[in-house]
BAVEX-946320 format. One record per residue (C-alpha): residue number from 1; residue in one letter; y, x, z negated. Coordinates in steps of 0.02 Angstrom, whole numbers. Layout:
# residues N
num = NUM residuo = a c2 = Y c1 = X c3 = Z
...
//
This chain:
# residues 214
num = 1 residuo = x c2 = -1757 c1 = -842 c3 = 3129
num = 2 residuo = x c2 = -1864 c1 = -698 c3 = 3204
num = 3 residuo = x c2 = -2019 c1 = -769 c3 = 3274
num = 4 residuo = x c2 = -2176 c1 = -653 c3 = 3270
num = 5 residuo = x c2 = -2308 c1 = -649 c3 = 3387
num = 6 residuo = x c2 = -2477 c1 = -598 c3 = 3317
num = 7 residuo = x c2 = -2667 c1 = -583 c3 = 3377
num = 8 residuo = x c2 = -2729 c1 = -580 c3 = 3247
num = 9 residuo = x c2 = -2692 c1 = -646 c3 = 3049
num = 10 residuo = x c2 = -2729 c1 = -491 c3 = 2970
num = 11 residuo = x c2 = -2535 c1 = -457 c3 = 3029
num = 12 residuo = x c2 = -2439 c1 = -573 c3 = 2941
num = 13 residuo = x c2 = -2443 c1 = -531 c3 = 2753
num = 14 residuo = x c2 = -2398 c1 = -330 c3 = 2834
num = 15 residuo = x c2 = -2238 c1 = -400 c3 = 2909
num = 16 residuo = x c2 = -2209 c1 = -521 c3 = 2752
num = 17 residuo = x c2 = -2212 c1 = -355 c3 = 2660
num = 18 residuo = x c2 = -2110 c1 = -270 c3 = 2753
num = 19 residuo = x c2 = -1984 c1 = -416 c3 = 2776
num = 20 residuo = x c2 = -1963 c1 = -427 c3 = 2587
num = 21 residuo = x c2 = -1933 c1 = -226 c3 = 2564
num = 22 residuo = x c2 = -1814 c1 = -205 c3 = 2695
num = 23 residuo = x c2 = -1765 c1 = -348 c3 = 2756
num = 24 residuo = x c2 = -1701 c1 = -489 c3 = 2624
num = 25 residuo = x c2 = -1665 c1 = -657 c3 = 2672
num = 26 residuo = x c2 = -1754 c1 = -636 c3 = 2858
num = 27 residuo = x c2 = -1822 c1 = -794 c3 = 2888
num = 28 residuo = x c2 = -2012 c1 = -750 c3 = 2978
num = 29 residuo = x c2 = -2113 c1 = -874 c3 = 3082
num = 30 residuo = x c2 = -2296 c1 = -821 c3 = 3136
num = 31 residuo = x c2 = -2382 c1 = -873 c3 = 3287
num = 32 residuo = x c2 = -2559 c1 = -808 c3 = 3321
num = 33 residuo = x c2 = -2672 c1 = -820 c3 = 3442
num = 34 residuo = x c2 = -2807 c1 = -739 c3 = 3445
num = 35 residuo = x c2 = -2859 c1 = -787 c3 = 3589
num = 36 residuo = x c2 = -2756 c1 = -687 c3 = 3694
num = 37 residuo = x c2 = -2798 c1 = -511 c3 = 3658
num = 38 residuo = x c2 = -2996 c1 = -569 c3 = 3704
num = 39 residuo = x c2 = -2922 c1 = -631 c3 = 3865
num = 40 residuo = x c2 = -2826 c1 = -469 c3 = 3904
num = 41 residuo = x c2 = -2943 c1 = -342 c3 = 3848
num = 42 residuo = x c2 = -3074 c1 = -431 c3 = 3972
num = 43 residuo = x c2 = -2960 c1 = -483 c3 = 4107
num = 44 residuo = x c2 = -2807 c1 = -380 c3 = 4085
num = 45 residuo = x c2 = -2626 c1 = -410 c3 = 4015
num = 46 residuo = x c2 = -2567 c1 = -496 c3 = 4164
num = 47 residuo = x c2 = -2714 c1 = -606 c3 = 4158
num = 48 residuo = x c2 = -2615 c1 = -700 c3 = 4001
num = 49 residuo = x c2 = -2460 c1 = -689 c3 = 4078
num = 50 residuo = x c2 = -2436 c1 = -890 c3 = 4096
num = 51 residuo = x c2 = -2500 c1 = -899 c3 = 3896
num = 52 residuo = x c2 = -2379 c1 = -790 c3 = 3839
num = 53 residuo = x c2 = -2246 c1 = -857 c3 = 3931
num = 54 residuo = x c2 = -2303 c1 = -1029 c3 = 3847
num = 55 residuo = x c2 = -2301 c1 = -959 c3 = 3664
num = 56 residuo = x c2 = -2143 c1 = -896 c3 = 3677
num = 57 residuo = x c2 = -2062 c1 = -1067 c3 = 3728
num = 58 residuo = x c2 = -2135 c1 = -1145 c3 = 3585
num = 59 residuo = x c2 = -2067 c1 = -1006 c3 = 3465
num = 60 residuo = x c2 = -1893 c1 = -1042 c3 = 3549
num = 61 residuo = x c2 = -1922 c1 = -1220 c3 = 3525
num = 62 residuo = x c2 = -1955 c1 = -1187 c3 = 3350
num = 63 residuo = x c2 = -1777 c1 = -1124 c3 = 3315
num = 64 residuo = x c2 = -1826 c1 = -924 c3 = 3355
num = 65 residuo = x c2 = -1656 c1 = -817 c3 = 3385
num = 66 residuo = x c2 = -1766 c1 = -680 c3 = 3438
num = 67 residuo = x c2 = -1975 c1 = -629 c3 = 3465
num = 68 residuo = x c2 = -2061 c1 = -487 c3 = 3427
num = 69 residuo = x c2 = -2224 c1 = -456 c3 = 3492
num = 70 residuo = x c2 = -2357 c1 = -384 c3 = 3374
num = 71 residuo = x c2 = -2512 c1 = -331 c3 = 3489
num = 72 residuo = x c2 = -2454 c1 = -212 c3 = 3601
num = 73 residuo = x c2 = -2592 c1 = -223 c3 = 3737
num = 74 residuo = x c2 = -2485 c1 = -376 c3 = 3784
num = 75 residuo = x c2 = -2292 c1 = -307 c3 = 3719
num = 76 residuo = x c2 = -2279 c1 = -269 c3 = 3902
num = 77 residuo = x c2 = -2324 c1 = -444 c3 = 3963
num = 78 residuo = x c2 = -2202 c1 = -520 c3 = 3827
num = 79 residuo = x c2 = -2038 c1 = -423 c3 = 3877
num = 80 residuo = x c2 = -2065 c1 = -453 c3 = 4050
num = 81 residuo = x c2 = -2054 c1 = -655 c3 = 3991
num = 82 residuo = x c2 = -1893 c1 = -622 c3 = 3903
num = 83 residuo = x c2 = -1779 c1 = -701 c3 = 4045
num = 84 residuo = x c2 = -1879 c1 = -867 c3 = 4039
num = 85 residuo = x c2 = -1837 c1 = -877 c3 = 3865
num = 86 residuo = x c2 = -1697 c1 = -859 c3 = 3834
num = 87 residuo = x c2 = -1699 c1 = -755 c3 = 3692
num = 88 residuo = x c2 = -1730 c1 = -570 c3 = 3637
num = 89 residuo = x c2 = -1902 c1 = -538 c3 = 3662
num = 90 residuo = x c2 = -1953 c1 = -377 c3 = 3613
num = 91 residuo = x c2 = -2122 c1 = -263 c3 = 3580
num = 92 residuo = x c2 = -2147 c1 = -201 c3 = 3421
num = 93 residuo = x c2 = -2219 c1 = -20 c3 = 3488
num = 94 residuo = x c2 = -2044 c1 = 26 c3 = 3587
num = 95 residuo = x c2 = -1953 c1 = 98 c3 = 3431
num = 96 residuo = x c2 = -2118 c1 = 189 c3 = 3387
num = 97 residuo = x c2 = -2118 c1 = 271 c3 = 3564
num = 98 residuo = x c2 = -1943 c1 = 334 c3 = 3551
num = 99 residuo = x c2 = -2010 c1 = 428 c3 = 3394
num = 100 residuo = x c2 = -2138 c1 = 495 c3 = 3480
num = 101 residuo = x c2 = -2041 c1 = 554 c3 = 3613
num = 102 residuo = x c2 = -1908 c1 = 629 c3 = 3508
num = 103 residuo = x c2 = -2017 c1 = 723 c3 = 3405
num = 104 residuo = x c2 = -2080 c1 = 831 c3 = 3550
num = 105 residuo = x c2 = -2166 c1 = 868 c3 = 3717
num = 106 residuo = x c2 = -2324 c1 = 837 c3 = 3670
num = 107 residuo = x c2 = -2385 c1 = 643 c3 = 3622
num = 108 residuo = x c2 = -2540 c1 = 578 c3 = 3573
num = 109 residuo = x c2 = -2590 c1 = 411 c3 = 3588
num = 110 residuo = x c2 = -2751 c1 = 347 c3 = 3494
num = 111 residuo = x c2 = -2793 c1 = 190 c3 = 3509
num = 112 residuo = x c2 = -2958 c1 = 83 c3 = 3458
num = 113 residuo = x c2 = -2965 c1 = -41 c3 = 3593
num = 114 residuo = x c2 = -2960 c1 = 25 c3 = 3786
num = 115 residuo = x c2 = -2850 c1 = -106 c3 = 3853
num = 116 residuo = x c2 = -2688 c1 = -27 c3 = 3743
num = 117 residuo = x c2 = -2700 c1 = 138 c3 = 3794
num = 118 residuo = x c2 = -2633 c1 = 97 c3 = 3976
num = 119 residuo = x c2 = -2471 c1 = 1 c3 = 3918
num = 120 residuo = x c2 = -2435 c1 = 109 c3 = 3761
num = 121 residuo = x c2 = -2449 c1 = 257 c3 = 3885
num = 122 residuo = x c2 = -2350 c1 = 184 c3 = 4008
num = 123 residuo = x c2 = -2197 c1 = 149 c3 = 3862
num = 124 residuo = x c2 = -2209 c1 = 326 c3 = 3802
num = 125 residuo = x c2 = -2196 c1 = 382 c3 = 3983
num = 126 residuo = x c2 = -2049 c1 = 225 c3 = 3978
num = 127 residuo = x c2 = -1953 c1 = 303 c3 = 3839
num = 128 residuo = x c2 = -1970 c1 = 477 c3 = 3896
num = 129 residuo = x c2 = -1881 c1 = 427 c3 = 4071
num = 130 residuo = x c2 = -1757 c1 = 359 c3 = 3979
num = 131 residuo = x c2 = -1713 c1 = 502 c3 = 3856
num = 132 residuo = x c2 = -1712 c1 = 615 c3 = 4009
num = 133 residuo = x c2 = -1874 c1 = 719 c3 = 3932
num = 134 residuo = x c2 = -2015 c1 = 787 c3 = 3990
num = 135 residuo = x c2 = -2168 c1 = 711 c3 = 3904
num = 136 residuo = x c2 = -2346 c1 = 734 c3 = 3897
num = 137 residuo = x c2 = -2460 c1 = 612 c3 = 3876
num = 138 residuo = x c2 = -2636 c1 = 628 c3 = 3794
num = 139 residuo = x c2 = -2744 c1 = 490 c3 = 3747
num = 140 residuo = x c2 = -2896 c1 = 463 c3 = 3623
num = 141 residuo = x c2 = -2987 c1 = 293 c3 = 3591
num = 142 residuo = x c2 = -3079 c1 = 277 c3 = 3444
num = 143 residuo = x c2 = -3181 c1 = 131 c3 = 3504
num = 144 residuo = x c2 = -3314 c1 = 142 c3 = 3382
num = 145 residuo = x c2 = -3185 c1 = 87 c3 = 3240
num = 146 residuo = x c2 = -3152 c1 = -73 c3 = 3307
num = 147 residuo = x c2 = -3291 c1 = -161 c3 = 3268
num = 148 residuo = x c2 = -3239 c1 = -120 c3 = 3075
num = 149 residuo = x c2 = -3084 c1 = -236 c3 = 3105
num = 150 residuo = x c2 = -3166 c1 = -364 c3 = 3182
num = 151 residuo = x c2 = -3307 c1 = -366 c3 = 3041
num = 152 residuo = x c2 = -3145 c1 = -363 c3 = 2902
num = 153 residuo = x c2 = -3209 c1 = -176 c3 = 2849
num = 154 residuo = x c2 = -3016 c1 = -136 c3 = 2859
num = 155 residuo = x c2 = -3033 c1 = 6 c3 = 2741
num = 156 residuo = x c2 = -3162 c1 = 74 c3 = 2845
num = 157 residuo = x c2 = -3095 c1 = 49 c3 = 3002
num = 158 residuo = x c2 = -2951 c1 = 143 c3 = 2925
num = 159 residuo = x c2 = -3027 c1 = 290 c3 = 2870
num = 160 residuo = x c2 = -3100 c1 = 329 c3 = 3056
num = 161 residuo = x c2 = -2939 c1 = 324 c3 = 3118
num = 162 residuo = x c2 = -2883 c1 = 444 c3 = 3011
num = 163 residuo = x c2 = -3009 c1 = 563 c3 = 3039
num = 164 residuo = x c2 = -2991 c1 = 557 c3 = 3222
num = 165 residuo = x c2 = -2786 c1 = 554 c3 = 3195
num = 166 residuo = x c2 = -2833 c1 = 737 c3 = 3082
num = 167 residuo = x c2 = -2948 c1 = 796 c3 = 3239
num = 168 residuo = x c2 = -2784 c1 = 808 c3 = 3356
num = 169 residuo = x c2 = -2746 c1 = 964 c3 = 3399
num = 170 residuo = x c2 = -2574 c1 = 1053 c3 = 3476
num = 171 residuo = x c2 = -2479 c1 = 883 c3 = 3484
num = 172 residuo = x c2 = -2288 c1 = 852 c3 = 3417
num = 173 residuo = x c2 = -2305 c1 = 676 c3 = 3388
num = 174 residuo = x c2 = -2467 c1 = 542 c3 = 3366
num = 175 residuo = x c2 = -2441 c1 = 382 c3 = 3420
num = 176 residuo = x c2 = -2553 c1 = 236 c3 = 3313
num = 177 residuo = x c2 = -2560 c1 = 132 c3 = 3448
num = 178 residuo = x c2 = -2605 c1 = -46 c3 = 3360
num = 179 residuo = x c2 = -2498 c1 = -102 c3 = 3228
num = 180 residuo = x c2 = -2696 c1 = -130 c3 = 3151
num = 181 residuo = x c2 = -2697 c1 = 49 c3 = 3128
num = 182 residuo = x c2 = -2544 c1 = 83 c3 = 3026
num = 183 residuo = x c2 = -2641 c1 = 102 c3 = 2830
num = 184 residuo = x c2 = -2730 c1 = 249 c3 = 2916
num = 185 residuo = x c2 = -2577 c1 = 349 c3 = 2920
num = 186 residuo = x c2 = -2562 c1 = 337 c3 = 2707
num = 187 residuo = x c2 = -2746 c1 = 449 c3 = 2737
num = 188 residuo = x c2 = -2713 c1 = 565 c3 = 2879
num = 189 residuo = x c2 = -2679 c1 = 739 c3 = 2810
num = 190 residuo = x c2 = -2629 c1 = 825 c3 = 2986
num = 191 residuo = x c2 = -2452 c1 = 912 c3 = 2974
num = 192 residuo = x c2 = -2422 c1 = 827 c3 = 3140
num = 193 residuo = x c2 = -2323 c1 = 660 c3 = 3125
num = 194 residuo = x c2 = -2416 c1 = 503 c3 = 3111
num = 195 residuo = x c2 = -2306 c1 = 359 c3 = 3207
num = 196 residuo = x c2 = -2346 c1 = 169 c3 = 3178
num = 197 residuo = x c2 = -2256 c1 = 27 c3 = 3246
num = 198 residuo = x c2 = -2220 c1 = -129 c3 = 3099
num = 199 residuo = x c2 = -2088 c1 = -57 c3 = 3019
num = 200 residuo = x c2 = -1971 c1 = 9 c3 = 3149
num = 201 residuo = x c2 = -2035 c1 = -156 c3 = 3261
num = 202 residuo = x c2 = -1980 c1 = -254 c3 = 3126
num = 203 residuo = x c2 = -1801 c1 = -161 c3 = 3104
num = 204 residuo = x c2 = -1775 c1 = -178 c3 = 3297
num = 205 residuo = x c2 = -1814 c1 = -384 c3 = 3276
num = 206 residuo = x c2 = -1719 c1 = -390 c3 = 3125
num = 207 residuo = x c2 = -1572 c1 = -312 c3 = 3221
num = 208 residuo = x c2 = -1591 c1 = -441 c3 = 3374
num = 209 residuo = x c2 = -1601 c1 = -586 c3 = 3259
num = 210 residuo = x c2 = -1426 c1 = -507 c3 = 3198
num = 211 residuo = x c2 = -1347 c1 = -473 c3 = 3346
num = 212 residuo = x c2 = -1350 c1 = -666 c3 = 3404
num = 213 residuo = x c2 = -1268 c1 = -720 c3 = 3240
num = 214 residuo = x c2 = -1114 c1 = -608 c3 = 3264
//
């Protein structure tokens, strides 16, 4: 079983989705709290460290083989809990980074809430260390969206993304980086690639889940 970790609700039909397309026979459990990307965005990630830590355990107690964290202000704060698990944990953003950074030099990151832009920069930057490339990093918040999302206006909030995402200019890769902001990419119309993070999140959970069973 692949236990997800969500901030919000809006997330779990997505992954449901995606689970039935490409991934048959996955057995999903949600946990959300919503709680703790308030928390982080006033206090910072680390400031839900201990929560995090505690979420996890009860996933694991649950029967999870593996986590993946959904809300990537906190993805960072969740890995570095893996060894107290006991199981995979893993960030659903990481795959979507590696994208980025293979696609090119040049990486945007837009992002609708400040407190992502420092760890989703920070795992592009990651990623790019790791490849052995030399990255740059740009970074756009779209902060006026957000309050679409939070009022349920998701098609709204949506198109604003888009709009900025069709704004960026001499970049080889744009990094969405809230899995919130993934049905924006279905409206962008910039030749530059649109990256989101559920599906190839999911794939790299899905994988983990596998990898213990063998």
């Amino acid at each position: 079983m692949l236990a997800l970790l969500h901030t919000s609700p809006v997330h779990v039909p997505v992954f449901d989705a995606l689970r039935d397309a490409d991934h048959q026979g996955l057995e999903l459990r949600h946990f959300v709290d919503e709680g703790l990307l308030d928390r982080a965005r006033r206090h910072g990630p680390e400031s839900v460290a201990a929560e995090v830590s505690a979420a996890l355990e009860r996933a694991v107690a649950y029967g999870a083989r593996a986590v993946l964290c959904t809300c990537s202000t906190i993805g960072g704060v969740a890995e570095a809990a893996a060894a107290g698990a006991g199981v995979p944990v893993l960030r659903v953003d990481r795959p979507m980074a590696a994208a980025a950074v293979a696609a090119g030099s040049r990486v945007v990151v837009l992002a609708t809430v400040r407190s992502t832009l420092d760890p989703t920069v920070a795992l592009v930057e990651e990623e790019a260390r790791r490849a052995g490339r030399d990255v740059t990093v740009r970074t756009l918040l779209v902060e006026e969206a957000w309050p679409r999302f939070e009022a349920g206006d998701h098609e709204g909030y949506a198109r604003q993304v888009a709009a900025a995402a069709d704004a960026v200019t001499g970049a080889d890769a744009i990094v969405l980086a809230q899995a919130s902001m993934t049905p924006a990419r279905r409206l962008t119309r910039t030749t530059v690639p649109v990256l989101s993070s559920p599906r190839p999140g999911l794939a790299a959970g899905a994988a983990a889940v596998a990898a213990t069973q063998v």
